[in-house]
N, C-alpha and C positions, 0 to 999 in steps of 0.2 A: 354243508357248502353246496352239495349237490341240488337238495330240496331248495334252495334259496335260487340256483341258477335256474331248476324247471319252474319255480314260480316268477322268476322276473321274464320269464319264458314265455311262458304262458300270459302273461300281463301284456307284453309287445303284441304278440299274435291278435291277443283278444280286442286290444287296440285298432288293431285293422280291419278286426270282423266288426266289429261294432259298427263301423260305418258305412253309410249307404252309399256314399261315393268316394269310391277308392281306385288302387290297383294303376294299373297304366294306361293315364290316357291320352291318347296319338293326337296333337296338332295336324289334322289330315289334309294333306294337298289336295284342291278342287281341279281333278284333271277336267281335260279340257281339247278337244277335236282341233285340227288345224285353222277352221271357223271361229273358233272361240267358243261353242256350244257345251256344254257340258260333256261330257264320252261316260257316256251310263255304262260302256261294258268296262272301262277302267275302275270305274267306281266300285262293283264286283268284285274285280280281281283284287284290288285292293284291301277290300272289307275282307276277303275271303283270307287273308293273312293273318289279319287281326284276328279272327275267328281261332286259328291252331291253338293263341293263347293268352284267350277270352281279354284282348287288348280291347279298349272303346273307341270309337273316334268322336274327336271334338269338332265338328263341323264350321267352317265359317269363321275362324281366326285368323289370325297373321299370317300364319303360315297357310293357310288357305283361301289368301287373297280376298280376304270378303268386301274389302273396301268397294275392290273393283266389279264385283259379279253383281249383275243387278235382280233386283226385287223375283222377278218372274225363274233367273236362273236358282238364285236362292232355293224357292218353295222348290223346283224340280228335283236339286240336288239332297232337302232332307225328306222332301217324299219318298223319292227313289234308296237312299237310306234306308230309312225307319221300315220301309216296306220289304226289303229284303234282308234285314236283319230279325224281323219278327219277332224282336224280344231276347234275341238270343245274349245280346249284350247289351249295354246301355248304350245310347246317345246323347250327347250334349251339343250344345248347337249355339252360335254366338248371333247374339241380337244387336251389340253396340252401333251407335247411332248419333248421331250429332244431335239429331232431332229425338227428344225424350219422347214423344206421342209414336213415333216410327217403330224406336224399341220396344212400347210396347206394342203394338201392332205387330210384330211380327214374333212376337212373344206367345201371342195370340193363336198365331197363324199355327207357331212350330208344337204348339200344345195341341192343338186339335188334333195334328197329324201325328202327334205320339210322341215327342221326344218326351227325354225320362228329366233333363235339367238345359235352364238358357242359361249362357253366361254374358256378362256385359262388364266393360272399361269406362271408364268416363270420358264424357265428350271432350275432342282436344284443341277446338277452336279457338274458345277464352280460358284464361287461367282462371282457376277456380279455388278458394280457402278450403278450410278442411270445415266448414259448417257447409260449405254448399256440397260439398262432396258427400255431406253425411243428409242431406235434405235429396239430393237428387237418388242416392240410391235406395232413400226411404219409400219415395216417392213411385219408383219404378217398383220398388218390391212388392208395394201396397195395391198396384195398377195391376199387376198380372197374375194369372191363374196357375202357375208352375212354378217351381223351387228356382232361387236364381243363386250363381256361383257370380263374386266379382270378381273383375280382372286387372291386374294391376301391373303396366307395361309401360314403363318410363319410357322406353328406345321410343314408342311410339307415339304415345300420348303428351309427352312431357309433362306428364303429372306421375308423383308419387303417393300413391294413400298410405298415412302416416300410420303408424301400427296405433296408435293410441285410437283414432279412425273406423282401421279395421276391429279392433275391440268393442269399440262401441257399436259398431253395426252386426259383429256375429251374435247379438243376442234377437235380433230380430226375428221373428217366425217365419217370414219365408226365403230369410239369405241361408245358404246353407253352407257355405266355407268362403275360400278363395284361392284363385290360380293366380299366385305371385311370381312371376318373371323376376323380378326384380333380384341384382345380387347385393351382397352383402351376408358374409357368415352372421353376424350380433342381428342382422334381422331378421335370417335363419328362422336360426336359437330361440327368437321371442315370439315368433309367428309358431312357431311350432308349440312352444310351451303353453299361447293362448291357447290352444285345443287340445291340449291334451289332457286326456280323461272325460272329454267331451263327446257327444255322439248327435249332437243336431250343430253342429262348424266344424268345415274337415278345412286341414291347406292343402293344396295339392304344387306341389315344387315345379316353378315353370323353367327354372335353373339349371338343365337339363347334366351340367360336367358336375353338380354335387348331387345328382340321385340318389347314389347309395347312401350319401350323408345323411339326406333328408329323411328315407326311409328308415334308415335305423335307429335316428334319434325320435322316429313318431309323427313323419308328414305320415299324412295316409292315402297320397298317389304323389306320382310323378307324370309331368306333360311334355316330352321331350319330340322336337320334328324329328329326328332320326328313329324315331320308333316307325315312320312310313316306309323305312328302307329297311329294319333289322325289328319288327314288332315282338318274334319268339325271343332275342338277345334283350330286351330290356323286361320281357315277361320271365325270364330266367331269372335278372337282376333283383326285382320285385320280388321272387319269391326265396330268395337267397336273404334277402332283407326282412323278411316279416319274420324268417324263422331264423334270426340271428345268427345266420352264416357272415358274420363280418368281412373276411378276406376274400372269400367268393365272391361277396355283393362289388368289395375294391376291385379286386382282378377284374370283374365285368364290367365296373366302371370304365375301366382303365381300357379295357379294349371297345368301347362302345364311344369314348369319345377319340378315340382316334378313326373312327369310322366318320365322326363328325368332321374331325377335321378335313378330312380328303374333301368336302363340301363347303365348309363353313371358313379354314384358315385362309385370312386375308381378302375377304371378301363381303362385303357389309349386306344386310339385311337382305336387301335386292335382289342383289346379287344373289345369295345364299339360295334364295330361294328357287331360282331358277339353274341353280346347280343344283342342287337336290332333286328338281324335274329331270331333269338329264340322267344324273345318277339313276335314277328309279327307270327310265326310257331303257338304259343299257340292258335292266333285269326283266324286263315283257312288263313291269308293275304300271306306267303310266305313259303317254307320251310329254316331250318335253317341252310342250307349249302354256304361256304364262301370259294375264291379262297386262292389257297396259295401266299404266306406266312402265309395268314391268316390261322387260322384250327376252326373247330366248337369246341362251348363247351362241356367238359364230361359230359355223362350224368348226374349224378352226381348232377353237376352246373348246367345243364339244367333243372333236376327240382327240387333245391332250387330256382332257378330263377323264374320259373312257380308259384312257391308257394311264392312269393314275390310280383310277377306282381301282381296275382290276388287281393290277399291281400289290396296291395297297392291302386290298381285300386277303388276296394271298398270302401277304407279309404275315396277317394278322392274323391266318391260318382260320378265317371263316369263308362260311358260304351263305349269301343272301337269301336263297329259295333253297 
């Protein structure tokens, strides 16, 4: 029994080495000066967390505003990246785009300057079939010089790529998994089972309150925004998960998303997001300004918020920094 438990053991682990892109990786906030300019010494302090435990950042998502930062801010922020993390960890970097010649262009741009992978969602203007979905990301994949991760984000896109979809495109030679948002345990289960035992399609769980889940049935990362505020608490979780510490991986679930919550409960996408900048402002990690559409909290809300986080933080007997 024993010999059967170190080789299913060792089977999971191996599962996670195997893959080139794995482990935790941070939907990272594009901090941002009272101007709107990027704040390079945030960017720093921030990366310099992820670094304790060897967390990545995914540059230029949702949760990093990318819609709103324009072209010139873009190149600054994965320069300034990629140049000060020197290899130390991966970067991923989001290219999505309404316009397919854009994505790749700037696909382009981010591979010269070093990232390690782009990732991209489909355009959300027109509704699209699942043949054009599987033509457009063929098309992008074929156009550019770098491994591309797809992204698959209902809330925002109001597209879902259908797993039969994603199947058919992780056999492609330059897609290399996908970061599903998307919930639903039964597509979990089957997104996960597509790749497993596989080592050219990784999923990475964008579903941040079943992390543990995902990782211990065989995603091979998780993308969670709360990894910007608590990056060691979900690199603990990870690794509690690859080495089949099951109860460990829950318990740290369990208190990581109630961290989210202090940010996330009751407040929709927008919002979240510019609570999360605040949160992070309270701990020296970013200040709390956010492009438009988006606007910062009123003061007000800013520190009811403060006096909740801390609160919270307490209850839940961590500490941020």
């Amino acid at each position: 029994m024993l010999k059967i438990f170190i080789q299913q053991l060792t089977k999971l682990t191996m599962e996670h080495t195997d893959k080139k892109y794995k482990g935790v990786i941070v939907p990272m906030v594009t901090p941002f000066n009272e101007d709107l300019s990027i704040d390079l010494k945030a960017v720093k302090t921030i990366l310099d967390t992820f670094l304790k435990k060897n967390t990545s950042p995914f540059l230029l998502g949702t949760t990093g505003e990318s819609v709103s930062v324009s072209g010139k801010q873009k190149i600054l922020l994965v320069k300034s990246v990629v140049e000060y993390l020197n290899k130390r960890i991966k970067v991923y970097a989001g290219i999505s785009d309404n316009c397919l010649q854009e994505s790749i262009d700037k696909a382009k741009i981010y591979n010269d300057i070093g990232v390690d992978a782009v990732v991209a969602h489909l355009p959300y203007y027109y509704p699209v079939s699942s043949d054009q979905m599987v033509r457009y990301y063929k098309q992008l994949a074929d156009s550019i010089p770098c491994r591309l991760l797809m992204y698959n984000n209902p809330f925002t896109t109001n597209l879902s790529i259908p797993l039969e979809v994603m199947e058919q495109l992780s056999h492609h030679s330059n897609i290399a998994g996908i970061k599903d948002s998307e919930r639903g345990m039964e597509r979990m289960d089957r997104s996960v089972d597509l790749c497993r035992g596989r080592s050219d399609f990784v999923y990475l769980a964008g579903w941040a309150e079943q992390s543990a889940y995902a990782l211990l049935n065989g995603a091979s990362g998780i993308v969670p925004s709360a990894g910007n505020l608590i990056p060691n608490l979900y690199g603990d979780l990870y690794e509690s998960a690859i080495q089949d510490k099951s109860q460990e991986a829950y318990d740290l679930q369990k208190k990581v998303n109630g961290i989210s919550d202090l940010y996330q409960k009751d407040r929709n996408l927008s919002q979240s997001i510019a609570a999360l900048k605040t949160v992070m402002s309270v701990y020296g990690l970013c200040q709390p300004h956010v492009m438009p559409p988006l606007f910062n909290m009123d003061i007000s809300e800013q520190k009811q918020l403060e006096v909740l986080i801390k609160a919270g933080l307490d209850d839940l007997n961590y500490k941020v920094k």
